[in-house]
C-alpha positions in Angstrom: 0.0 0.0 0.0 1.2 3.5 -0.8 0.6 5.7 1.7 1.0 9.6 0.8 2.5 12.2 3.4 -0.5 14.4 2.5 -3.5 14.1 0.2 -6.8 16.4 -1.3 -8.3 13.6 -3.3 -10.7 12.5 -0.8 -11.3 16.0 0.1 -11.5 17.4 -3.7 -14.3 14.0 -4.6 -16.5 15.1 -1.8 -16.5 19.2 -2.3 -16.1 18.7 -6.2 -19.5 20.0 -7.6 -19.7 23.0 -4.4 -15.5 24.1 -5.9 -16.8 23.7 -9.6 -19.7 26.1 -9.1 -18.3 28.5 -6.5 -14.8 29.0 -9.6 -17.5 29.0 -12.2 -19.6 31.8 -10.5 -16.1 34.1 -10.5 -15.3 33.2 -13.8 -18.6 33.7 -14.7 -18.9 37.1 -13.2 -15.9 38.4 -14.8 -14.7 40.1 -11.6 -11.5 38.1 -10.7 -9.6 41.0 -8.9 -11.8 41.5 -5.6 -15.8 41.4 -5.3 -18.2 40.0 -3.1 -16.5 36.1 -2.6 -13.4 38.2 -0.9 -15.7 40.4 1.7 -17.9 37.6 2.0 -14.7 35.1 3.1 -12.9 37.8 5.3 -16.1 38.4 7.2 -16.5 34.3 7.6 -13.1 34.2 8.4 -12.8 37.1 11.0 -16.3 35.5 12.8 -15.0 32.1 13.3 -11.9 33.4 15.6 -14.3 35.8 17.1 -11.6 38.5 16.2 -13.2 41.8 14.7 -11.0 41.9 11.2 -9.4 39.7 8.6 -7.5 41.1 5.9 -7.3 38.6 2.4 -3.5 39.0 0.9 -1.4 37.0 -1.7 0.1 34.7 0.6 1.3 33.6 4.7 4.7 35.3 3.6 2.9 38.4 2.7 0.5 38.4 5.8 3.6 38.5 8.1 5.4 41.5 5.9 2.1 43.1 5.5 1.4 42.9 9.9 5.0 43.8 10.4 5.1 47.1 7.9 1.1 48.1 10.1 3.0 47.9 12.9 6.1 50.5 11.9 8.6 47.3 12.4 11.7 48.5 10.4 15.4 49.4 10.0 17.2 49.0 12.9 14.1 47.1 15.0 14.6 43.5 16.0 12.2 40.8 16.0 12.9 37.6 18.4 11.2 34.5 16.7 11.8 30.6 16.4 14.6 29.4 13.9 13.0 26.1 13.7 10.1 27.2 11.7 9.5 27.7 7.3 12.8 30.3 6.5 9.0 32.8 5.8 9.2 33.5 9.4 12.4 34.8 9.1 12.7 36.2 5.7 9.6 38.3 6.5 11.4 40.0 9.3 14.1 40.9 7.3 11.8 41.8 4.1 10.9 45.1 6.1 14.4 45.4 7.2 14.5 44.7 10.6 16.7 41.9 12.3 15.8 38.3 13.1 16.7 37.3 16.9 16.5 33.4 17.0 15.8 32.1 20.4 16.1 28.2 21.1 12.9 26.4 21.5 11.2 24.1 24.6 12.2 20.1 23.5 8.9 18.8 24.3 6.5 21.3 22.6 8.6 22.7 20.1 7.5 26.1 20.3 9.7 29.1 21.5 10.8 29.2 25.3 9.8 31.4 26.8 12.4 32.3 29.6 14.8 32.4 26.7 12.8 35.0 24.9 13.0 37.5 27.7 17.0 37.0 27.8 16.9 38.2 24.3 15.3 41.3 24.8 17.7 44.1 24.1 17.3 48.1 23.8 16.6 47.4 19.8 13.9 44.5 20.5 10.3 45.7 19.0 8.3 42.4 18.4 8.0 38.5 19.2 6.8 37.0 16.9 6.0 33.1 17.9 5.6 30.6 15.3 2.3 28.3 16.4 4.6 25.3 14.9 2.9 22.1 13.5 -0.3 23.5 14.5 0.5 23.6 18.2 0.0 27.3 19.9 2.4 29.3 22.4 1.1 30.1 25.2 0.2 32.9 24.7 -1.3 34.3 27.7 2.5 34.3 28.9 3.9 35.5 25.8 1.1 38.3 25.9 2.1 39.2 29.6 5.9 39.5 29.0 4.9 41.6 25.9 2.8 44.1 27.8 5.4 44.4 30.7 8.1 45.4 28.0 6.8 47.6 25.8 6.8 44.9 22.4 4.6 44.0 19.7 3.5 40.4 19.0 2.7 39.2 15.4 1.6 35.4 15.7 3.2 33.2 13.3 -0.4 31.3 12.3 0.9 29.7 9.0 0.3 26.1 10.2 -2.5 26.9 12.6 -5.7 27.8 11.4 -8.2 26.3 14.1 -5.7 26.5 16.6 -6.8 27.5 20.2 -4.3 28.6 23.3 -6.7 28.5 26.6 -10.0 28.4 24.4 -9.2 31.5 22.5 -7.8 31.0 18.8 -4.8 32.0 17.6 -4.7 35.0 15.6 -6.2 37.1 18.4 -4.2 37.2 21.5 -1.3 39.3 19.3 -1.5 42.7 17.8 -1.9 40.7 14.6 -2.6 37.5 13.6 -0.8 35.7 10.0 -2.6 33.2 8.5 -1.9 30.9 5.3 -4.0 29.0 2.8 -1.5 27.4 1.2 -3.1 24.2 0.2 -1.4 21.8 2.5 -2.6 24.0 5.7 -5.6 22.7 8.0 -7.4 25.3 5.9 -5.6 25.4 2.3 -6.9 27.3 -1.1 -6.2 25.8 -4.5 -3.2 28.1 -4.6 -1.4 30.5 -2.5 -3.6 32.8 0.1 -3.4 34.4 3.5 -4.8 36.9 5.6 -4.0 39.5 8.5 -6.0 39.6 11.6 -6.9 42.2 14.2 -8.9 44.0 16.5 -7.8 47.8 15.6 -9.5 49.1 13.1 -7.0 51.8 12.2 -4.5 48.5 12.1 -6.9 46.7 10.0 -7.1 49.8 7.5 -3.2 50.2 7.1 -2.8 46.4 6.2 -5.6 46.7 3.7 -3.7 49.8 2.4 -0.6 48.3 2.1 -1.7 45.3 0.7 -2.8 47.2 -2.9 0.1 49.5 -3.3 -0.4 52.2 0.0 -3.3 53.2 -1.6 -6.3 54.6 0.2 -8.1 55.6 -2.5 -7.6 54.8 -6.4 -4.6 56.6 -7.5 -3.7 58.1 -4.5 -0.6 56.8 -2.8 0.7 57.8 0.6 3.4 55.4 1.0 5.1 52.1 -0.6 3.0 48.9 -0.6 2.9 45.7 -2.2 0.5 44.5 -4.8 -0.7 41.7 -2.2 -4.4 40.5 -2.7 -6.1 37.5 -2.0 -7.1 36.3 -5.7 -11.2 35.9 -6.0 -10.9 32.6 -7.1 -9.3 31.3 -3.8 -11.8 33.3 -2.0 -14.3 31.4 -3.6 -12.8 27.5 -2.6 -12.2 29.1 1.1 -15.6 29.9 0.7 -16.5 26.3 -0.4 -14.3 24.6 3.0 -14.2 27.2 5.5 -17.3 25.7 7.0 -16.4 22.5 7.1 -12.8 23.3 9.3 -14.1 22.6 12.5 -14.9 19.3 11.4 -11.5 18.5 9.9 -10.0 19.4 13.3 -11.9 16.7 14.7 -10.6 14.3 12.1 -7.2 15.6 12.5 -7.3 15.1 16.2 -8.3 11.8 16.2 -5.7 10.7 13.5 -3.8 11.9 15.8 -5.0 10.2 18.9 -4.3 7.0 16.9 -1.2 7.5 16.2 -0.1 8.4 20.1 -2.1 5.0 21.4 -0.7 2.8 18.6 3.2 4.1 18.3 3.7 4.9 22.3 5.7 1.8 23.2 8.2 2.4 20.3 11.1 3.0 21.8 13.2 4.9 19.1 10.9 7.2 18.9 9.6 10.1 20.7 6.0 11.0 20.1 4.6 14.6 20.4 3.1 16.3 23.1 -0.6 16.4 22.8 -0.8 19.3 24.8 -4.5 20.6 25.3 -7.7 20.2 23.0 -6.6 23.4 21.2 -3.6 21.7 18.7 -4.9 21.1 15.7 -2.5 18.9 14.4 -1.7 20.0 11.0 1.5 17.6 11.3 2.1 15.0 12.8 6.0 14.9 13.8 7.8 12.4 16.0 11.8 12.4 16.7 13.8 9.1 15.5 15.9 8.8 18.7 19.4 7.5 17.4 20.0 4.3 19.7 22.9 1.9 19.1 20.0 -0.6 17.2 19.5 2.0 14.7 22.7 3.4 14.5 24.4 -0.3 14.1 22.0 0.1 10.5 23.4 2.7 9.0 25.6 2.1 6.2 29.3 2.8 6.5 29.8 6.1 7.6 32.6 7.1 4.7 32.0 10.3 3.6 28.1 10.5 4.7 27.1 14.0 5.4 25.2 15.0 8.5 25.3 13.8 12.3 24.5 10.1 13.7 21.2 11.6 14.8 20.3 12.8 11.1 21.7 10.3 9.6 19.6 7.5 11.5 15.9 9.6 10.8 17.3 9.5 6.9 17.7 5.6 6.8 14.5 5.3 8.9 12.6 7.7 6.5 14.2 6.0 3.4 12.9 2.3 5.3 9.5 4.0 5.4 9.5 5.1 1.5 10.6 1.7 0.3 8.0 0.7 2.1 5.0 2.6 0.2 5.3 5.1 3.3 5.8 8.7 2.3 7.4 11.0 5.4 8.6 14.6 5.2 11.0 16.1 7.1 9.8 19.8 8.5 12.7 21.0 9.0 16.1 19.7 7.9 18.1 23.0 8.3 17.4 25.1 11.4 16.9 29.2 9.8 19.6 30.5 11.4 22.2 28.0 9.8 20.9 28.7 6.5 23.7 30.4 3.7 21.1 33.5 3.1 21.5 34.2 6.9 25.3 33.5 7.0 25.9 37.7 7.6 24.3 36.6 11.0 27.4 34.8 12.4 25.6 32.3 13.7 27.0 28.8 14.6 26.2 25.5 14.9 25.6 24.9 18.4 23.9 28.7 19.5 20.6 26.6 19.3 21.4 23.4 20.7 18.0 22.3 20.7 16.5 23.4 17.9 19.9 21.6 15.7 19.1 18.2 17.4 15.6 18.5 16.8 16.0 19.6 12.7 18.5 16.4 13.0 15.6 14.0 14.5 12.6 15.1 13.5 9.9 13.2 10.8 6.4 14.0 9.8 3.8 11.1 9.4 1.8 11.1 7.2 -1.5 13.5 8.5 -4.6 14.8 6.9 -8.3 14.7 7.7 -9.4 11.5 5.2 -6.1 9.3 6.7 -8.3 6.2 6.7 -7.8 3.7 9.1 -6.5 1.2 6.8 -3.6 3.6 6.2 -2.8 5.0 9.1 -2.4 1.0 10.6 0.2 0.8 7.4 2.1 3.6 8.8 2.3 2.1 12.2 2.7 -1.6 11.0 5.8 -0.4 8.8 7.0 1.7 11.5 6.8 -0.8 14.4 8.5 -4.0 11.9 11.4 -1.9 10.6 12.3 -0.3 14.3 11.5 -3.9 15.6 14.0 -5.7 12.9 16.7 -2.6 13.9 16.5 -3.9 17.7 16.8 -7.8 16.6 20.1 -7.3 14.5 17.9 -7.9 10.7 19.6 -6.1 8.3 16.9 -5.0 5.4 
């Protein structure tokens, strides 16, 4: 059986005819830059966080430049965030031209410590902005707290998150802003690229919308720089189509997921992740392929392999998994701030102990709503024989 890390079939066969008509309408209707199937999905989208605005824009990437510039974050500002996250975090910061501050990140949740974020903050420090990784949230009440007592902005990293809740409340509405994406592989994906802005402040809500279509206010007049950053009508219109199904997705995601931690919890080269509360909403699922003497005794002669022991042992396990019919990703295998485009940075290997081992030992299962059962027990038979065979001495 071929199992795939991610998959829309299921998902596409069931809202086929609802997606055919809502495109059709816009093509139809000739208006493909804005109209009604925009206002009509940031209001929808704004209602279910119970947050009073959502700005549409051309992608997550753009939602974090477009909160960041609404914000004044600039030259000379620094931002702390996560460097195990997409390199989007990152890059965004540095889009408006403000510095990245990587802080290290807790092992078991994966999300940015906290105590380590306070350390960080220096005379230059304007923002946080935590990453709400593999659908997990920050706690934000915390993070909130700390932000108020210093003086900082928070823009919430929301990319993998959409349905997301810290303490009941969804993410996208603790920070001064809230950035979401639709790319299709999210817990809420378009047919192409998409995001959106959140907020409360209407004046804040007003200067992302301005920015987003070129600092424009009004046609033809421009009172500063922006970005020609608009949420294209036709993904509107299939966020439209599965917006109101999303609650029910997160049920199936949560139960996948609940599977996974019952079946795979007395494997013991792996480490499975932290449930936390009801709120995650699991758009990975990610364990860590510990690197015991069993599994390292099956890697192939070390030679000139690249990488460390602990890398090395989640690539033969992922490679085990593939030959298997099992498809895996790895989110992510280089940490941001060891990455060549942030080499100005004079940052080492070793500055973020944690988040290294973790880019060295993590693997994504695979995870989406219409996992059946039949596949999911593939995954865990696969994963329990070839761990099993590592511990007896089988070579594959």
């Amino acid at each position: 059986m071929q199992v795939p890390p991610f998959s829309l079939s299921a998902q596409i066969e069931t809202l086929g005819s609802e997606l055919d008509a809502a495109v059709l309408e816009v093509v139809r209707s000739g208006q493909y830059i804005g109209g009604p199937a925009i206002g009509r999905f940031e209001s929808a989208f704004a209602a279910s966080l119970d947050v009073a605005h959502a700005v549409g824009c051309n992608s997550g990437t753009d939602a974090l430049i477009l909160g960041l510039r609404a914000l004044g974050i600039g030259p000379g500002d620094e931002v702390i965030t996560s460097s195990f996250s997409f390199f989007a975090t990152a890059e965004a910061i540095s889009a408006v031209g403000a510095r990245p501050v990587f802080v290290d990140v807790d092992p078991t949740t994966y999300l940015m410590d906290l105590e380590r974020v306070e350390a960080a903050i220096t005379p230059a420090t304007r923002a946080l902005m935590p990453v709400h990784l593999f659908g997990r949230a920050v706690p934000m009440d915390r993070l909130c707290s700390l932000a108020r007592r210093r003086g900082l902005r928070v823009i919430e990293d929301c990319a993998q998150a959409s349905g997301a809740r810290w303490d009941g409340r969804a993410v996208g509405t603790w920070g001064d802003v809230g950035c979401f994406s639709f790319f299709p592989t999210k817990n809420l994906g378009a047919a192409g690229d998409g995001g959106a802005v959140t907020c409360s402040d209407p004046e804040l809500a007003r200067s992302v919308r301005e920015l987003a279509v070129h600092g424009m206010p009004r046609r033809y007049l421009h009172t500063r720089l922006g970005y020609n950053s608009r949420l294209d009508t036709v993904q509107a219109a299939v966020l439209n189509v599965k917006l109101p199904r999303l609650r029910q997705w997160l049920q199936q995601r949560r139960a996948v997921a609940l599977r996974y931690l019952d079946a795979l919890r007395d494997i013991p080269n792996l480490t499975l992740p932290d449930p936390g509360d009801s709120g995650h909403s699991w758009n990975q699922f990610v364990v860590r392929v510990r690197a015991t003497p069993d599994l390292i005794d099956r890697l192939p002669s070390a030679g000139d392999a690249a990488g460390s022991i602990a890398a090395r042992c989640r690539d033969w396990l992922q490679q085990q998994l593939r030959d298997a019919g099992i498809n895996t990703i790895i989110y992510y295998p280089i940490p941001i701030h060891l990455q060549p485009a942030y080499s100005g940075l004079g940052l080492e290997r070793g500055c973020l102990p944690v988040t290294e081992l973790l880019t060295d030992e993590v693997l994504s299962l695979p995870m989406f709503p219409e996992l059946t059962a039949e596949q999911q027990q593939a995954v865990c038979d696969s994963l329990r024989r070839i761990l099993s065979d590592a511990m007896a001495g089988v070579r594959s």
